[in-house]
N, C-alpha and C positions, 0 to 999 in steps of 0.2 A: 258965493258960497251957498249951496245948499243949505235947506233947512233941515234941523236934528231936533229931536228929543234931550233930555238929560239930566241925568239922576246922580246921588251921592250915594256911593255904597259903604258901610261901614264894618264889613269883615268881608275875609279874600272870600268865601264862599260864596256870600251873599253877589259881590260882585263877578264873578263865575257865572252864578243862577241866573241872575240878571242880563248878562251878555247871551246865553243860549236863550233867555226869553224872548229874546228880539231880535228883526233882521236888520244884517249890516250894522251891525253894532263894534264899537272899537273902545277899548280900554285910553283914558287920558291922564296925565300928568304932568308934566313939563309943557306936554305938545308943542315942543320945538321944533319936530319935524312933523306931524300930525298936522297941525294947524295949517303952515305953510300949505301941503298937500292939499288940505278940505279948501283952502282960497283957490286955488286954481282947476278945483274939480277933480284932480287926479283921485282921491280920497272922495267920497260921496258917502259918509256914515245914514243912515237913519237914526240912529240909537249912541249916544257918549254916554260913559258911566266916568265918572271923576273918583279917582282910589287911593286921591292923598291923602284922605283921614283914614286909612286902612292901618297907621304907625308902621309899617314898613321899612320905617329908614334908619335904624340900627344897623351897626358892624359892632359883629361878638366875635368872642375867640369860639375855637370850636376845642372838643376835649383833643384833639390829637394834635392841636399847634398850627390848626388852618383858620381859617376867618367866615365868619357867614357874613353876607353881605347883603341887606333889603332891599327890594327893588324898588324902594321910593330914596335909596339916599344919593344927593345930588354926588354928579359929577366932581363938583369943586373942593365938596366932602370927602369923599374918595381918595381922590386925589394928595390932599391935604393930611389925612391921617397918617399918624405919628408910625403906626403899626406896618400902614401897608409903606408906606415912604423908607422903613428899614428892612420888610421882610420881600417887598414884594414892588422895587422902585421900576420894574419895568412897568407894570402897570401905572405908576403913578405916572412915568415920562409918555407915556402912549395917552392918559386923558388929557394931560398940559397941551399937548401937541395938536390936540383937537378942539375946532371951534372957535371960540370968546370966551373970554370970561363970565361974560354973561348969560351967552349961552349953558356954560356947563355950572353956572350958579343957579340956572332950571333943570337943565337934564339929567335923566334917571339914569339907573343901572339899568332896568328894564330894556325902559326905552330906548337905552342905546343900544342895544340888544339886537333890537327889533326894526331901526331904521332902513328907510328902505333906498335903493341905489339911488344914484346923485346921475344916473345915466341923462343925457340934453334930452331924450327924444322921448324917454316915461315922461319928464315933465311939459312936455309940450303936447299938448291935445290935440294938437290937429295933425301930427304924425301915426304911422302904425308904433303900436309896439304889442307886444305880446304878456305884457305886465300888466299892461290896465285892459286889454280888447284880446282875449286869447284866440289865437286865429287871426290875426290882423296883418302881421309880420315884425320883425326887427327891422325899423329904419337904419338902426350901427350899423348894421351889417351893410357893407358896400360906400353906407355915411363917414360922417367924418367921426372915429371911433378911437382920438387920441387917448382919454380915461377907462377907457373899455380892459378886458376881460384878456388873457395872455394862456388861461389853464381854466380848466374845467365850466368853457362854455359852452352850447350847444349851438345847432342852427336854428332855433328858437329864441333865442337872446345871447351876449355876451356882455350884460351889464355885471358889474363890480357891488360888491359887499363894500361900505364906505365907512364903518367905527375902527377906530383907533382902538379902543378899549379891547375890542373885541377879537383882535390880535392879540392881545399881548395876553388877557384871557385862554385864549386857547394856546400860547405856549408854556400857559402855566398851568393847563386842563384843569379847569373849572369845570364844575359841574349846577346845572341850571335846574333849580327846584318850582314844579309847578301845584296847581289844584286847577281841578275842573270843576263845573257846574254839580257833580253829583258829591262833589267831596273829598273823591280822590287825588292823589296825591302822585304826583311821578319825580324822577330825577336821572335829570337826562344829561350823558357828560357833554359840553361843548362841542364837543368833535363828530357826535350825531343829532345834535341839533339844528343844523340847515341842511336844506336840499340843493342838489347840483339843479342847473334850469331843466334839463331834459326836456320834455314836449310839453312840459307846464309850469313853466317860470314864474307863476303866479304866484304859487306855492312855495312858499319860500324856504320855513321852516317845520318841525315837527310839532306843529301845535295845533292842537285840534278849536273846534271852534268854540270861545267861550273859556279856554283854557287860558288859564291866568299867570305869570310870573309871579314868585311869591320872594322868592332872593336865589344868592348865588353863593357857594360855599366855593373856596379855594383852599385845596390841600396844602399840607407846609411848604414851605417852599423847598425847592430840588439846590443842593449847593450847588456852586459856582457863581458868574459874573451873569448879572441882567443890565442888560442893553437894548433899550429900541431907538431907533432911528427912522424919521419919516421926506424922504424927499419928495416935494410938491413947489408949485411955479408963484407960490408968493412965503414971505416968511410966517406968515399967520393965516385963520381964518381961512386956510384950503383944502380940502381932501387930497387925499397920498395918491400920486401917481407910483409910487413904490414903497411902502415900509416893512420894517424890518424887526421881528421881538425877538430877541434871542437870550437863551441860558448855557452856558460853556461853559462845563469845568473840567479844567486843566490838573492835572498831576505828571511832576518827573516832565516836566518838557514837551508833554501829549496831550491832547484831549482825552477824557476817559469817558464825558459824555456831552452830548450836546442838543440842543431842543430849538426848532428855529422856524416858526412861524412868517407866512408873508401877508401884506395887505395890499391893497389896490390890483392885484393880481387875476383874480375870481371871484366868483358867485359869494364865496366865503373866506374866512382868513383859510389860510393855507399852508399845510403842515407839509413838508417833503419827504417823507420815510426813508426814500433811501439813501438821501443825501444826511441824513442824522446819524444813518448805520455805518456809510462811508467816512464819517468823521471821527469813526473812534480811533484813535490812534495817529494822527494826524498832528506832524509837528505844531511847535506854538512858534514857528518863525513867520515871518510877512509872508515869502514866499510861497509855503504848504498851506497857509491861510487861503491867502489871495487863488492858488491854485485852484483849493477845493470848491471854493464857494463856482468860481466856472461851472461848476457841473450843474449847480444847483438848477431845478424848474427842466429838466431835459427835455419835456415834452411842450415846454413854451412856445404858442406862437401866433403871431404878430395878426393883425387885421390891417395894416397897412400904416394908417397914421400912428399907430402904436407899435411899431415897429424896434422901437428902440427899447422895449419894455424889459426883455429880456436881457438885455444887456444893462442895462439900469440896476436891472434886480439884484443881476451878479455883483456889479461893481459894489453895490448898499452893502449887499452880502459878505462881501471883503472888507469893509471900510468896519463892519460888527464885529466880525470877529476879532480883527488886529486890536479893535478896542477891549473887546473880551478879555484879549491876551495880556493885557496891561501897560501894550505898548502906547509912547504917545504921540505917533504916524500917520492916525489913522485919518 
C-alpha cells in the first residue's frame, strides 16, 4: 500500500472542500472495498478524508411517505429497519443477499453505491484493463469473461456493476442526493447516475470530483409484490452472476404494472423499458409469465464463457414473476 495523507471532516461541505483541495483524494468509511483496492494498488489515493463523524446515518420519513436514507448508515441497519423490511423488503432482501455479515455490519449506503466491479483482470495489475490504465486494453475481452457484462458494454471494457442494493434501488428509483466542494447541492435520480463504459470506463459515474454523497431518498413505494432473487455459484458471500429486483402488480388476473431491474448483467443495474411496457397486460398464469420474461434483455450477448447469461437471466426472470403472482412453483 501506498502511502496517504488523512483528515477527519466534520460537515459534508467541509469534506467536499477538502477533497477538491487535494489530489487523488477518496472519500472513506466502511472501506470495505476501498481498502482491499488501496492493498493491491488498484486504488493509489494521495489524500483519505474519513466522514464517519459527519452523522450521516439517519433513515427519516420524508413528508410524502418515502424515506431519506444517510450515506453513513450501515448496510446491516438498512437492511434491518422495521420501515424499509415492511415498505420496501425488496431492498432489504437485495442487502441480505450481499456480502457477510460483517461486511455489511461496515458497509455504507454510499459506499455501496460507489463500488467498483469485482471484474479478475481490474484487480490484477499485471494485466491490461482500461479501468485502472485507460488505453491499456480489456484483457475480458477474448479472456476468460464467465462474470462479465451481457448488455451495455463497450469494446473498451465489459466489466459488471456488482451491488445488490443498488439493484433493487433502482427498481424502486431512488434518487441520490449530493454537495460539492462550493456548497452546492444536486439530486440525481439513480437511473442517471452511472455511465455506460464507452471509450472511458474510468468514469464511472456522474460525480464530479470532490462531490460528496450526502444520502439517498426513496419515493413511497409503487403497490404490488417486491421480489429479488440473486443467482451466484456459492450460497453466500458471492456476487450475482444474475439478479433479479422486481415490483408487479397484478389486478383481474393481469399485470397492470411491472418494474424489473437486473444485476450482474452491465456496467450498472439494469432496467428493460420495453419489456416493463410489454408486461402490461400480461396473464398471472406460469405460462404468460414464463413466456414473457423470454423476451427480456433482447439485445443480450454473450462474450463466450458467459454465454449462458442470457438465458440465466430469463429463467431468474420467470422464476420472479411466478413468485410475484403468488404462486408457490416458482
Amino acid at each position: 500500500m501506498k502511502q496517504f495523507t488523512y483528515a477527519r471532516a466534520t460537515t459534508p461541505t467541509d469534506a467536499a472542500s477538502s477533497a477538491a483541495a487535494h489530489r487523488r483524494t477518496r472519500f472513506i468509511a466502511g472501506g470495505t472495498n476501498l481498502l482491499d483496492l488501496m492493498k493491491l494498488e488498484v486504488e493509489t489515493p494521495e489524500h483519505l478524508i474519513d466522514i464517519n463523524r459527519l452523522g450521516l446515518d439517519a433513515i427519516e420519513e420524508t413528508a410524502d411517505g418515502g424515506l431519506r436514507i444517510g450515506t453513513l448508515v450501515r448496510n446491516s441497519d438498512l437492511a434491518a429497519d422495521p420501515r424499509v423490511r415492511e415498505r420496501y423488503p425488496v431492498l432489504s432482501r437485495a442487502l441480505l443477499a450481499g456480502a457477510s455479515g460483517q461486511l455489511r455490519n461496515k458497509a455504507t449506503t454510499g459506499g455501496n453505491l460507489l463500488q467498483r466491479t469485482r471484474c479478475y483482470y481490474f484487480y490484477d495489475t499485471a494485466m491490461p484493463c482500461n479501468k485502472r490504465h485507460p488505453g491499456s486494453g480489456c484483457a475480458a475481452i477474448g479472456g476468460y469473461n464467465r462474470i462479465h457484462a451481457i448488455v451495455g458494454a463497450s469494446d473498451s471494457c465489459i466489466a459488471t456493476h456488482p451491488s445488490d442494493m443498488a439493484v433493487a434501488m433502482r427498481v424502486l428509483d431512488a434518487v441520490i442526493h449530493t454537495v460539492a466542494a462550493d456548497g452546492n447541492v444536486r439530486e440525481i435520480p439513480i437511473g442517471e447516475f452511472y455511465r455506460l463504459p464507452g471509450d472511458t470506463p474510468q468514469v464511472e459515474n456522474v460525480l464530479a470530483d470532490g462531490e460528496l454523497i450526502t444520502h439517498v431518498t426513496l419515493p413511497p413505494p409503487p403497490p404490488g409484490r417486491q421480489v429479488y432473487r440473486k443467482v451466484r455459484d456459492r450460497a453466500s458471500y458471492a456476487f450475482a452472476l444474475i439478479s433479479v429486483a422486481a415490483i408487479v402488480n397484478f389486478e383481474d388476473g393481469r399485470i397492470a404494472d411491472a418494474r424489473i431491474a437486473f444485476g450482474g448483467v452491465g456496467p450498472m443495474p439494469w432496467r428493460d423499458d420495453e419489456l416493463e411496457r410489454a408486461a402490461t397486460g400480461v396473464g398471472d398464469d406460469e405460462v404468460s409469465l414464463r413466456t414473457l420474461a423470454e423476451t427480456a434483455l433482447a439485445d443480450a450477448r454473450g462474450q463466450g464463457h458467459n454465454d449462458f447469461k442470457p438465458v440465466l437471466a430469463r429463467r431468474t426472470l420467470g422464476a420472479v414473476l411466478v413468485e410475484a403472482s403468488g404462486r408457490t412453483d416458482a
